[in-house]
Kinemage of the C-alpha trace (Angstrom):
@kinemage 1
@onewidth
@group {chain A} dominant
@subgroup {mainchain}
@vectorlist {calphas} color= white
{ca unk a 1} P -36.498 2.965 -28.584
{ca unk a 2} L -34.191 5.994 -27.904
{ca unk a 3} L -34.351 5.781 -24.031
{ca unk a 4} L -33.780 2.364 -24.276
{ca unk a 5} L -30.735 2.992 -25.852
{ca unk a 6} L -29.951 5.577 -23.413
{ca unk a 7} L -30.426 3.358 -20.714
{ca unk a 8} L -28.197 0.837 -22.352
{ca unk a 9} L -25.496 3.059 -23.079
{ca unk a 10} L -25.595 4.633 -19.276
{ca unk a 11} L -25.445 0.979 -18.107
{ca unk a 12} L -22.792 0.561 -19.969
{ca unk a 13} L -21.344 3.656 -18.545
{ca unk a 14} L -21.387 2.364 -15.209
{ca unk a 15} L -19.855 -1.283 -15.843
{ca unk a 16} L -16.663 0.478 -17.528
{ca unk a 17} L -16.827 2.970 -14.367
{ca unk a 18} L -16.952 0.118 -12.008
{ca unk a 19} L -14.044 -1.690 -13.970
{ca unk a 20} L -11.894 0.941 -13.666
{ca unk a 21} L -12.250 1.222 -10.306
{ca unk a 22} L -11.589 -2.432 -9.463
{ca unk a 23} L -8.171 -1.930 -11.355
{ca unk a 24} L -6.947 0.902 -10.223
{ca unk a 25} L -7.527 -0.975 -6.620
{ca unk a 26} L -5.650 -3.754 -7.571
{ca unk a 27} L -2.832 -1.766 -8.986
{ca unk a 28} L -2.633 0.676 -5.784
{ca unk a 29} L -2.527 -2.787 -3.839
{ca unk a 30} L 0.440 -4.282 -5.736
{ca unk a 31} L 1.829 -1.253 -5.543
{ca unk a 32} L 2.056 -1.380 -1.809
{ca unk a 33} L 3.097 -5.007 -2.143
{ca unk a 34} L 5.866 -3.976 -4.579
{ca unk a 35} L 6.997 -1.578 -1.957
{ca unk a 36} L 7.162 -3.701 0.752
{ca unk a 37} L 9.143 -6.355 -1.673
{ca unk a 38} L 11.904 -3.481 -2.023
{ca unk a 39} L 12.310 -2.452 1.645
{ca unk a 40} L 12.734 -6.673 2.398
{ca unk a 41} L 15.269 -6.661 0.096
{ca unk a 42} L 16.751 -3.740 1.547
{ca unk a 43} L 16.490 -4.110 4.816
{ca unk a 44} L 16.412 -7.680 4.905
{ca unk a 45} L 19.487 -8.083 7.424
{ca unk a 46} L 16.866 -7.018 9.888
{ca unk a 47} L 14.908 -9.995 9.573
{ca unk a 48} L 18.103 -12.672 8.290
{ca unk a 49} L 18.079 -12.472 4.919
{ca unk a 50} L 21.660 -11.336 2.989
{ca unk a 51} L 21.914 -7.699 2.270
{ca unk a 52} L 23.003 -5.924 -0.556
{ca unk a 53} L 26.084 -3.932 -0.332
{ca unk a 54} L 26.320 -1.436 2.472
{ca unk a 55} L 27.127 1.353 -0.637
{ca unk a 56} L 24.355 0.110 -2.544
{ca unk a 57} L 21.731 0.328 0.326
{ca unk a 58} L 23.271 3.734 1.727
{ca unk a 59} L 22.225 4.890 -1.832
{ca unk a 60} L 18.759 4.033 -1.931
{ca unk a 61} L 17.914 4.545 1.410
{ca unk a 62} L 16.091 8.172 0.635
{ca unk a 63} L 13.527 5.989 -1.653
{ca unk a 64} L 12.633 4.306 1.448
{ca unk a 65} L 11.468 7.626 3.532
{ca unk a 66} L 8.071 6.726 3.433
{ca unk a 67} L 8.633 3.238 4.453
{ca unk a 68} L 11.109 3.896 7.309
{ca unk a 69} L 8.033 6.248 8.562
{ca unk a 70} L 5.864 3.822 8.380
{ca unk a 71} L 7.935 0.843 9.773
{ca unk a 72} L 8.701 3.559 13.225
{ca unk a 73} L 5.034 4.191 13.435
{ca unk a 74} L 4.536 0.272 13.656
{ca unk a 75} L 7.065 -0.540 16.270
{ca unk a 76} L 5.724 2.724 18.519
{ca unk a 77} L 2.390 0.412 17.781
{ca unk a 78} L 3.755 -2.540 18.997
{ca unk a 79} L 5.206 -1.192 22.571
{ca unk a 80} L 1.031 -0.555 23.185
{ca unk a 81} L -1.258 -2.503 20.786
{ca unk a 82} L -4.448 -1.541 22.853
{ca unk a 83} L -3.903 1.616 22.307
{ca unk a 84} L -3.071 1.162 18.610
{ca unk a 85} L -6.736 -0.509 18.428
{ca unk a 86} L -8.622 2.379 20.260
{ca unk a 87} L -6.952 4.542 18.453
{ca unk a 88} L -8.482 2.832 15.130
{ca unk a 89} L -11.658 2.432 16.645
{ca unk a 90} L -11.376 6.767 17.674
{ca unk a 91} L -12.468 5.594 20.842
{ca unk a 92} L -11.546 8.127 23.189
């Protein structure tokens, strides 16, 4: 009877682990989402949507450091996407 309760319990164990996991993934990915939500709205004159104010966005441009990054890294991407593709596939 006892290592059937063990078993139970470790069981149990693993469905919270598993759980947790599957959260913390969805949180990380609206996370991201969130992110990219702020830079639109941000830099949204790029793509024709209204701006804020120029103050406003001058102000929280150094939250978007990562983003900017990321968005440069993308459009160096773009000029060669083969290359963008071997280099995800390490293909050398």
């Amino acid at each position: 009877m006892n290592k059937i309760l063990r078993k139970v319990k470790r069981a149990w164990q693993i469905m919270g682990q598993v759980n947790r996991e599957r959260a913390v993934g969805m949180l990380e990915f609206e996370l991201k989402e969130l992110e990219n939500i702020f830079t639109l709205l941000i830099l949204g004159g790029f793509v024709g949507m209204p701006s804020p104010p120029a103050p406003i966005a001058i102000e929280l441009l150094p939250l978007l450091e990562r983003e900017m990054a990321v968005m440069l890294n993308r459009s160096d991407f773009a000029q060669d996407p083969v290359g963008a593709l071997m280099g995800i596939l390490e293909v050398d």
